[in-house]
TORKE-489762 format. One record per residue (C-alpha): y, x, z. Coordinates in nm, 3 decimals. Layout:
<atoms>
ATOM        c2        c1        c3
ATOM         Y         X         Z
...
</atoms>
This chain:
<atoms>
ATOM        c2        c1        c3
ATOM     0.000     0.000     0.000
ATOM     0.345     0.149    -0.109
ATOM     0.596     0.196     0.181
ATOM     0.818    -0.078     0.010
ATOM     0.541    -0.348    -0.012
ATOM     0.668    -0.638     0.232
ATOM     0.416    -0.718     0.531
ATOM     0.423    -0.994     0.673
ATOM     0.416    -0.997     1.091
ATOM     0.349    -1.278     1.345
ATOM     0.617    -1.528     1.433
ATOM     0.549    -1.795     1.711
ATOM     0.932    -1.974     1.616
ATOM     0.915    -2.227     1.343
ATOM     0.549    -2.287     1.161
ATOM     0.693    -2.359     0.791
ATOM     1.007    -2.368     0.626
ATOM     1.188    -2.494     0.253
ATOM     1.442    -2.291     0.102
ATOM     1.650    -2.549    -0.084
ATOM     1.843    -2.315    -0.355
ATOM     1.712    -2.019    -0.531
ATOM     2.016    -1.802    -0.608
ATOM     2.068    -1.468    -0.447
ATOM     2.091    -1.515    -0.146
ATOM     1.817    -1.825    -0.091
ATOM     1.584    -1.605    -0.192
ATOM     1.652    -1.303     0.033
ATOM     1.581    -1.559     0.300
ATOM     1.336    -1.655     0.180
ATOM     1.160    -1.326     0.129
ATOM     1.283    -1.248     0.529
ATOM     1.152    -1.561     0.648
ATOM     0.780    -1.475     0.516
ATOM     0.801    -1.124     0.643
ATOM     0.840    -1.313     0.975
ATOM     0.533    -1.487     0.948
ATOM     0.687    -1.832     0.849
ATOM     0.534    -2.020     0.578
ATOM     0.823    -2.069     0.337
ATOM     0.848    -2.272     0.017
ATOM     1.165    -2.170    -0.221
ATOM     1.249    -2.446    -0.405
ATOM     1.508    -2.411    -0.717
ATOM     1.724    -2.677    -0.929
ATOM     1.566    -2.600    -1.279
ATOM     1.158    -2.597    -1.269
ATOM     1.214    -2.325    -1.553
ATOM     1.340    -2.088    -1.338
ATOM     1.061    -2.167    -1.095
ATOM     0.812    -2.080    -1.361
ATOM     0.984    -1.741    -1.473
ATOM     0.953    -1.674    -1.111
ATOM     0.597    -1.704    -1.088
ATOM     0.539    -1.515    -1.379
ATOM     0.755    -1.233    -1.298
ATOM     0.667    -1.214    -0.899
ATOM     1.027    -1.193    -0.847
ATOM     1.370    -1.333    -0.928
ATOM     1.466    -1.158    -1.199
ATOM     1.794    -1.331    -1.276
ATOM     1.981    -1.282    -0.913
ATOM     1.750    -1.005    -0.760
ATOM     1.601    -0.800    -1.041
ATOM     1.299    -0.588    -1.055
ATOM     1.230    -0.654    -0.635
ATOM     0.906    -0.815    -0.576
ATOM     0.871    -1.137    -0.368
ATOM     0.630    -1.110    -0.060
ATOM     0.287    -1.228    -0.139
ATOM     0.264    -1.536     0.031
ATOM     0.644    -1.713    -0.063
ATOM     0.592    -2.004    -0.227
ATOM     0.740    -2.127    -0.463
ATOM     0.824    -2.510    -0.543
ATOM     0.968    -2.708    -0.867
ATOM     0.917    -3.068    -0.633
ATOM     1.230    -3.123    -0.374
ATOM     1.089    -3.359    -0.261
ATOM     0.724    -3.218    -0.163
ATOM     0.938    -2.911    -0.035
ATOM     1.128    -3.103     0.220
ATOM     0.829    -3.334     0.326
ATOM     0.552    -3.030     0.395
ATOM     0.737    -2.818     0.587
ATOM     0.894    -2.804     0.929
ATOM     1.296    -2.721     0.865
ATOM     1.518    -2.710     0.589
ATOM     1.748    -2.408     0.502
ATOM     2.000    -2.540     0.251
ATOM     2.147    -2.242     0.079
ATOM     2.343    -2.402    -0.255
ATOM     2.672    -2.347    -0.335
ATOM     2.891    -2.584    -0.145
ATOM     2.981    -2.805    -0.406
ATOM     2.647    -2.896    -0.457
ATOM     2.567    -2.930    -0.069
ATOM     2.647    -3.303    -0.029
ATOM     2.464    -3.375    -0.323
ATOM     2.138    -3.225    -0.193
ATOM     2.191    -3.329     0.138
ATOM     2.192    -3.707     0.019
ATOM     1.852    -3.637    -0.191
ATOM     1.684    -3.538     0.098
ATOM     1.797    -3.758     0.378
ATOM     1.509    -4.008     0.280
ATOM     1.245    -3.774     0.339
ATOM     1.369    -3.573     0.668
ATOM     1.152    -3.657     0.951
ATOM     1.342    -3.844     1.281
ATOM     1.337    -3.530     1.460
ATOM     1.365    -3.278     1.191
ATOM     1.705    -3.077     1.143
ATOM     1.894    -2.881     0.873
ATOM     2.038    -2.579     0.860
ATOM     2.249    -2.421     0.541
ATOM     2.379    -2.064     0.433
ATOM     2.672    -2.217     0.176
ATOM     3.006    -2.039     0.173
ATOM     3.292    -2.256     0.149
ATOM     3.420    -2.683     0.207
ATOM     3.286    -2.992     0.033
ATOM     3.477    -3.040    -0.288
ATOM     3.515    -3.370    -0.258
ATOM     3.683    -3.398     0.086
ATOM     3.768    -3.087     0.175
ATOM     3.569    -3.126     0.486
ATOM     3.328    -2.865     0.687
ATOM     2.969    -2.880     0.575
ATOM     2.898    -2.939     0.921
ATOM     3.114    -3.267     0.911
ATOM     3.007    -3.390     0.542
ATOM     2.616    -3.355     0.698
ATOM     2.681    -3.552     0.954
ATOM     2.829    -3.880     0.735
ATOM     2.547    -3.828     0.539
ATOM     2.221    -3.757     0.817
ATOM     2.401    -3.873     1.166
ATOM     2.562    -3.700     1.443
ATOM     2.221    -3.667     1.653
ATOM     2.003    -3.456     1.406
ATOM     2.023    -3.087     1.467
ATOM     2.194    -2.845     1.250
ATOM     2.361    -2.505     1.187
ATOM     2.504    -2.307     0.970
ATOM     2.343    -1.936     0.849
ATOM     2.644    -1.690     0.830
ATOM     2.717    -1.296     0.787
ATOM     2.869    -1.041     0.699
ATOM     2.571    -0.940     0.500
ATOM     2.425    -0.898     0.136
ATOM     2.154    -1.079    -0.058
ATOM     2.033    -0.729    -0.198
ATOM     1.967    -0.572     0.147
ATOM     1.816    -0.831     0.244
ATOM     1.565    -0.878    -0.022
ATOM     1.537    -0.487     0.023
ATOM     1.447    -0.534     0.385
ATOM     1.736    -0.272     0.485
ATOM     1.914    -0.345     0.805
ATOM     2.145    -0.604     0.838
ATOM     2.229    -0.904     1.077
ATOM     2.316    -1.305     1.061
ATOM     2.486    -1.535     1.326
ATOM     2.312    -1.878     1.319
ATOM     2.598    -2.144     1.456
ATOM     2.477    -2.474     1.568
ATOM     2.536    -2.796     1.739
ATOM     2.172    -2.736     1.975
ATOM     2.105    -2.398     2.123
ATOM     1.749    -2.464     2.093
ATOM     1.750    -2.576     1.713
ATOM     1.952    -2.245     1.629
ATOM     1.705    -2.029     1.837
ATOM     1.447    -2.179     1.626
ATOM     1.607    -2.092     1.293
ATOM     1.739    -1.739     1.460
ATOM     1.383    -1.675     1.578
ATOM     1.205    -1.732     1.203
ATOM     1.491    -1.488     1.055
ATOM     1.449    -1.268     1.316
ATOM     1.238    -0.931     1.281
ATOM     1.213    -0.576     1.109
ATOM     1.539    -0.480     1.000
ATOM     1.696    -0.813     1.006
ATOM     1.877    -0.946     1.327
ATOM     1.950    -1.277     1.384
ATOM     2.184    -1.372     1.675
ATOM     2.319    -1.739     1.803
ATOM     2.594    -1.915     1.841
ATOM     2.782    -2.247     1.916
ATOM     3.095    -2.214     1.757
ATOM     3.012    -2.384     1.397
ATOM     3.359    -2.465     1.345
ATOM     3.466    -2.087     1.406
ATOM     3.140    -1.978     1.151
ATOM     3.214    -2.209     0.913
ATOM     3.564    -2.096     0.903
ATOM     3.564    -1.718     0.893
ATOM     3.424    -1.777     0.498
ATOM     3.673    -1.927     0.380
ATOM     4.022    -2.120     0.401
ATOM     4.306    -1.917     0.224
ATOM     4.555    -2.005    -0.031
ATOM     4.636    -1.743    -0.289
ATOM     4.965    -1.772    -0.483
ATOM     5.139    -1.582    -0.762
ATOM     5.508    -1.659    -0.849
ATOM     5.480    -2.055    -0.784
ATOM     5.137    -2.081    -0.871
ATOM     4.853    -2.161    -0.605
ATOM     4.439    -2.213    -0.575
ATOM     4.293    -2.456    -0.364
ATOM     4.255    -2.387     0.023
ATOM     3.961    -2.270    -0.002
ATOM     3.932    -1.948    -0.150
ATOM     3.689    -1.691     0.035
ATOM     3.810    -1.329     0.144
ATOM     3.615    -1.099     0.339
ATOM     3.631    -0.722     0.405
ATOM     3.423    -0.542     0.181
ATOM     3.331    -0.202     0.047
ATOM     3.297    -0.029    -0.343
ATOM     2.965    -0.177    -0.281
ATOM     2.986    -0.508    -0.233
ATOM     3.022    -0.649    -0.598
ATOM     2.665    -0.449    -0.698
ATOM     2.515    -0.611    -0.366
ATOM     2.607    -0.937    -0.445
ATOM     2.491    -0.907    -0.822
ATOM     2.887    -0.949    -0.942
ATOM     2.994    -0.743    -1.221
ATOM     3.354    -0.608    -1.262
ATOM     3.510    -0.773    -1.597
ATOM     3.859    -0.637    -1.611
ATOM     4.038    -0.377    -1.392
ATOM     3.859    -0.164    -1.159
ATOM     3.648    -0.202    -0.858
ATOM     3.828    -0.050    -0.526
ATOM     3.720     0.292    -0.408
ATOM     3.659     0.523    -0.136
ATOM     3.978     0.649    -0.181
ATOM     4.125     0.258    -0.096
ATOM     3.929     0.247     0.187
ATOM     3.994     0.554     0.369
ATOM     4.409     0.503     0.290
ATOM     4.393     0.152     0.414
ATOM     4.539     0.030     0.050
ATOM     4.636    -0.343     0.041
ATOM     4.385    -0.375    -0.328
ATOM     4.186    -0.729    -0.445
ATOM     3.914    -0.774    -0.640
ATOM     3.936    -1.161    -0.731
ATOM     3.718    -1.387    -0.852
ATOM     3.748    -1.498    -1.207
ATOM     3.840    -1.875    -1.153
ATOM     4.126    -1.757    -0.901
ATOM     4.254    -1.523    -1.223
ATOM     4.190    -1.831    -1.451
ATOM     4.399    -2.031    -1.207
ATOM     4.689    -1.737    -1.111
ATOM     4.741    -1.559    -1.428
ATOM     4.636    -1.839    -1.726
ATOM     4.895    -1.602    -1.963
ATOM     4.892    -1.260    -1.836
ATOM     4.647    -0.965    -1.730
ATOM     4.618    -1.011    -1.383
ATOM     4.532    -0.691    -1.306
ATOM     4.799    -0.471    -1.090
ATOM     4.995    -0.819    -1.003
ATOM     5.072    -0.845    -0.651
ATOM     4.901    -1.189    -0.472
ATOM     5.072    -1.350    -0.121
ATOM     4.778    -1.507     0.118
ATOM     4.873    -1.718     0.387
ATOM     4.666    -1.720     0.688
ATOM     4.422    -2.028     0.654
ATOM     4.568    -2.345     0.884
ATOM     4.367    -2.432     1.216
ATOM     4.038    -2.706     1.163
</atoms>
């Protein structure tokens, strides 16, 4: 067995466990939640890019080339996904979140929670996740959310790195933290969903009259972080070592924020105000 083959170790937290969104990121969980010992089922939108899976033993479109653990399952039904298994981790991106949420709500159990790993508000609202889940599934069932800093690439690489798992019941989210938890992944608890929700998101960027929505995502980050998060750098340059060390005040935006910012000029070297987010 090469050093890099994921093993899977015993886990006495939760006994099975969909993956509702096969992007990046769901599927590093994924892969961490079966080295844990949790039976896990990753289920994605398109049953096309379940098959490729299968045949390729890995995701080759988010997470190239690194090999799924043996016994990760994956699932084209959502709705045999949600009803054979114990939790739900909902990681979609947030303007699909409601949507899924409302597919599954028939089949969750009385008792059974949700959890999610989606960056950002509902689209439709502007609410927290955490407040669009509970129109949708009640205020009683247990949930939380799955939050960094970390990257979908060292986690699927089973390099060291660390979530917080929020939640409205400290058992739930030791239940969640607990299946996440092992090897080189650590997985600590909170109860401040509001202030884990928050840190991902919130800000207004502007240019010279022009504004996004308020909910554009910033985070620290390193020259890194677009290769660990499978971006790609389309005009411009990424920042350096150089930036970091100095302290320099340099952005890499998204490409919808320079669609929305610059629609008539190259956006690159412009200078961008961002407000601090307002309070929830």
């Amino acid at each position: 067995m090469s050093a890099d083959t994921p093993v899977a170790v015993p886990n006495s937290g939760v006994g099975s466990i969909a993956v509702l969104g096969a992007g990046s990121w769901g599927t590093a969980l994924a892969m961490q939640l079966v080295r844990g010992g949790t039976r896990t089922l990753l289920w994605a939108r398109n049953p096309e890019h379940v098959e490729a899976m299968k045949v390729a033993g890995c995701n080759q479109r988010f997470l190239p080339d690194i090999r799924f653990p043996d016994d990760l399952g994956l699932e084209p039904s959502l709705e045999n996904a949600v009803r054979s298994t114990d939790e739900v981790l909902i990681v979609v991106p947030c303007h699909a979140f409601v949507e899924v949420v409302s597919q599954i709500e028939p089949w969750l159990r009385p008792d059974q929670g949700i959890s999610w790993a989606c960056k950002g508000l509902e689209s439709g609202s502007g609410h927290f996740l955490h407040q669009a889940a509970k129109q949708l599934i009640g205020a009683d069932r247990p949930m939380a959310v799955v939050t960094g800093p970390s990257f979908a690439i060292e986690v699927a690489a089973n390099l060291p790195t660390a979530v917080t798992v929020a939640g409205t019941e400290e058992h739930y989210c030791a239940r969640i933290a607990q299946a996440l938890h092992g090897g080189n992944f650590r997985a600590y608890t909170s109860d401040d969903i509001v202030g884990a929700e928050l840190w991902q998101f919130g800000f207004t960027a502007e240019y010279r009259g022009e504004e996004t929505n308020d909910d554009v995502t910033i985070c620290g980050g390193t020259p890194e972080y677009p290769q660990n998060n499978t971006h790609f750098i389309r005009y411009g340059r990424n920042i350096s070592q150089m930036d970091v060390r100095a302290g320099r005040k340099v952005a890499v935006i998204g490409f919808a924020i320079a669609q929305r910012l610059y629609p008539f000029v190259d956006p690159v070297g412009r200078a961008q105000d961002l407000p601090a987010p307002a309070s929830p």
